[in-house]
C-alpha positions, 0 to 999 in steps of 0.5 A: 491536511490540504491534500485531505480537504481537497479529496473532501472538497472534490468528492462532493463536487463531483457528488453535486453536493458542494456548498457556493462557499465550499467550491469557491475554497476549491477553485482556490486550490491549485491541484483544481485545475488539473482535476478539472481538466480530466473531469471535462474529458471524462465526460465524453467516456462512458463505462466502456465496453468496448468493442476493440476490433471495430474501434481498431478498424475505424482507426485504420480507416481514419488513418488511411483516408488522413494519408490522401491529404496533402499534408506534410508526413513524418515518418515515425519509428516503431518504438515510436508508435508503440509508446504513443500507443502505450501511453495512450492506453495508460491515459486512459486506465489512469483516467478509468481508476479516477473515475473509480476514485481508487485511492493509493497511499505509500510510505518510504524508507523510515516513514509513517503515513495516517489515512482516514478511511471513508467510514471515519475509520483510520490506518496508519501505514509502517515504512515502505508500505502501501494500501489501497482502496475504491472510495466509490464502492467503499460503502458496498465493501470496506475492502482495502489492499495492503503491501507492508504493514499497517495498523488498523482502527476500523469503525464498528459497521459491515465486515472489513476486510484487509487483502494481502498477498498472503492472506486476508484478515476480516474484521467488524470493528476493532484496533488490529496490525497486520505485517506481511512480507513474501511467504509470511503473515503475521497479525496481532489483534489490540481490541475486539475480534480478527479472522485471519485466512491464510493457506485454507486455515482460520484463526480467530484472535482476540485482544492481546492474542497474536499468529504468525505463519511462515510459508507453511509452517503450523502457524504460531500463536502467542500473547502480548501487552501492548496496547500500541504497536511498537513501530508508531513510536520508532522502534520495531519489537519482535516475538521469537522472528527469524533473523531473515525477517528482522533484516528486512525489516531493517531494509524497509526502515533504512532502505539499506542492502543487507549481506550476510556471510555464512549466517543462520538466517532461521535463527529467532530474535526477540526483543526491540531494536531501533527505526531512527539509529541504524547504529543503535539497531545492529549493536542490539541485533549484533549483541544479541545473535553473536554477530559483527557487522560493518557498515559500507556506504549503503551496504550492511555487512553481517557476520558471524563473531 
């Protein structure tokens, strides 16, 4: 929560907009200090262009009349000077994508994470996932970028859109889960209407309507009940999904390796399987597939029975 009010508190200050009690709240708070520090330097920086050669030269220069000095002289290595140069670079794209108010969130293993958007809309990110997003352009386009999954509770407004690697999903107001792993996408649509893009193909799905494609396959549609994906209250339901999902799935709950020796990993599974007991999780998986399964340290056997 503090963390929320000091992006509220800062976004206003740097607006102009901040209240004498307001910036008094954020001067109290210790993350200030450090934000203050590169809102000072940046403004000595203007939206660069920049023009490398000149700046290169002048540096040469620079550097060249510095050596006539009398001043003791160290001699850097390579790797040296190639990680300052490196990290001087980096300061200064770091500094650029604050500027920009470019917003990242991520989770870990086994975690969730709830962000309100700037428009009051609000996402809720599934374990070992990301998304990320301009505040400063945030009005001109509700654009957010996704790794993972999340659910979406978008306020009614101009057209949002969820990028991922392997399709988008499109939206003016509505409740939406969007799942993406390498070569698949999959989306189900709680309330309103989704536009799902993915290959050159659209699919418009409505409330209990859901599609998946996987590499690319014909894409699969069917039609659930829930009102909530299953994952907000820990466990992970699957509709006819390739084992091959299900078990990463299961890395990005438990952030444990998965083997598996000789299996049928196109093989589907269907039904829910715990995000709190690992132990819970393979029995029902094992159960239902015909599989065993050994558990080694951080390393997840499975096997044919």
């Amino acid at each position: 929560m503090e963390n929320q009010e000091f992006d509220m508190l800062l976004n206003k200050y740097i607006e102009g907009s901040i209240s004498s009690t307001e910036l008094d709240i954020l001067k109290s708070l210790e993350e200030f200090n450090s934000y203050q520090k590169i809102l000072d330097y940046s403004t000595e920086f203007k939206a660069p262009t920049i023009d490398v050669d000149a700046s290169f030269k002048n540096f040469l220069a620079k550097t060249e009349k510095e050596e006539k000095n009398e001043v003791p002289v160290f001699t850097l290595k390579r790797s040296y000077i190639v990680s300052g140069i490196a990290a001087a670079l980096l300061l200064f794209f770091g500094l650029f994508q604050f500027l920009n108010f470019n917003k990242t969130y991520e989770t870990g293993f086994g975690e969730q994470l709830a962000v309100m958007l700037p428009d009051s809309s609000e996402v809720v990110l599934n374990a070992s996932s990301s998304v990320s997003f301009s505040e400063k352009k945030w009005n001109e386009t509700r654009t957010i970028n996704l790794e993972g999954e999340a659910f979406f509770k978008v306020k009614k407004g101009s057209k949002f859109t969820v990028v991922t690697n392997e399709g988008n999903v499109s939206v003016l107001g509505t409740q939406f889960n969007v799942n993406e792993y390498k070569n698949f996408l999959e989306v189900q649509c709680f309330e309103g209407k989704v536009l799902v893009e993915r290959n050159n193909k659209k699919h418009i799905l409505t409330r209990g309507k859901a599609v998946r494609q996987i590499n690319e396959d014909e894409f699969e549609e069917w039609n659930f009940v829930e009102s909530n994906p299953s994952w907000k209250n820990f466990e992970s339901t699957f509709n006819n999904t390739p084992l091959v999902f299900i078990i990463e799935n299961m890395k990005k709950m438990y952030g444990v390796e998965v083997v598996s020796e000789n299996i049928n990993l196109e093989k589907r599974f269907s039904g829910s399987i715990s995000n709190t007991d690992i132990k819970i999780a393979l029995e029902t998986i094992s159960n239902s597939m015909n599989l065993n399964y050994s558990i080694e340290k951080n390393k997840v056997i499975l096997r044919n029975k």
